[in-house]
C-alpha positions in Angstrom: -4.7 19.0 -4.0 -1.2 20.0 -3.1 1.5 19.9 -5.2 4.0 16.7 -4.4 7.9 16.6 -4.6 9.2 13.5 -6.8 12.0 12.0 -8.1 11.9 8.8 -10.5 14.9 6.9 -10.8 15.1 4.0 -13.8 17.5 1.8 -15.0 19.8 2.7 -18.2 17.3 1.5 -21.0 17.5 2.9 -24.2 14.5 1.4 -25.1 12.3 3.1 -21.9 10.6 6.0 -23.2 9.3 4.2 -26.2 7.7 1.8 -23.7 8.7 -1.1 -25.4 10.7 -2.4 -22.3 8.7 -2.5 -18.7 10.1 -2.5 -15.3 8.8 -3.2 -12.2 8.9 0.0 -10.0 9.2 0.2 -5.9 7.7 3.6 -4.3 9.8 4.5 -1.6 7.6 6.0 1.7 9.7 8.0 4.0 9.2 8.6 7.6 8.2 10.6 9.9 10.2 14.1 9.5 12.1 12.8 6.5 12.1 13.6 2.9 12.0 11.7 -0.7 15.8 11.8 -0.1 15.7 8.5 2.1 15.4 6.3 -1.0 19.4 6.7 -1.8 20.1 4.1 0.0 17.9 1.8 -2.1 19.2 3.0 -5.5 22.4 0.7 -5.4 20.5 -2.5 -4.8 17.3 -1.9 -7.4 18.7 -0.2 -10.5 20.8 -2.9 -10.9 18.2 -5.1 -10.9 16.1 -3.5 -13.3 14.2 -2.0 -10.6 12.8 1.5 -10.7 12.5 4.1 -7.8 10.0 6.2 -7.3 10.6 8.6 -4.3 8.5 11.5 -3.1 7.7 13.8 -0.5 4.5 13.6 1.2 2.4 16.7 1.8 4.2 18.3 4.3 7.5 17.1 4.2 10.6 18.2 2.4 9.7 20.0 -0.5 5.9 19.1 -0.9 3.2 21.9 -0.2 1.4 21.8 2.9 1.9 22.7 6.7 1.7 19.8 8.7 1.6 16.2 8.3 -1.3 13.7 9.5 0.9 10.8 10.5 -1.5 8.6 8.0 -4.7 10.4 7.2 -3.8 12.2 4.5 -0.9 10.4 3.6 -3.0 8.0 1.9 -3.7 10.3 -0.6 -0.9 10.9 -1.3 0.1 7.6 -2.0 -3.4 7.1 -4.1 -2.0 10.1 -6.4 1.5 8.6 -7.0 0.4 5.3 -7.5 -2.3 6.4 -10.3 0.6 8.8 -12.0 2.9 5.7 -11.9 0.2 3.2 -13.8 0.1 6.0 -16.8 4.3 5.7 -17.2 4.4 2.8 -20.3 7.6 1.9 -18.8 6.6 0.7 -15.7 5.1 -3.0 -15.2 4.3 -4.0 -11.3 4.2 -1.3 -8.3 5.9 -2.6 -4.8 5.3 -0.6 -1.6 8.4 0.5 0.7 7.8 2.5 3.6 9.0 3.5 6.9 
């Protein structure tokens, strides 16, 4: 597969690496000719609220490998990959969707 850009964004948690505190975590989809960096904007409103963000690049995009995007083929795989790294974290509870 092709490597994938990410950023993870938690709230302050001294307790989160040990994995005895869980948060919920939203993965932030951008759009079409966009990059991971769209999820800024949510950053203010989840943190807060305990909420991680998980941001990435799809293939093709930003700073992801790849050449061209599939405008949903292959960006399901994608998704598959990041969703299946996020469920190893011990830090994260519940996965929410965001896209664009």
């Amino acid at each position: 597969g092709l490597r994938l850009e990410c950023s993870l964004f938690c709230p302050l948690d001294p307790n989160l690496d040990s994995g005895r505190t869980r948060h919920p975590c939203v993965v932030y989809m951008h759009g079409n000719c966009s990059s991971r960096l769209e999820c800024a904007d949510t950053l203010t409103v989840l943190l807060p609220r305990g909420v991680c963000v998980f941001g990435f690049d799809f293939a093709g995009s930003g700073r992801s490998e790849g050449e061209y995007i599939s405008l949903g083929y292959n960006e399901e795989k994608d998704l598959r990959a990041v969703v299946r790294h996020l469920r190893t974290l011990p830090f994260i509870s519940r996965i929410g969707l965001w896209g664009r």
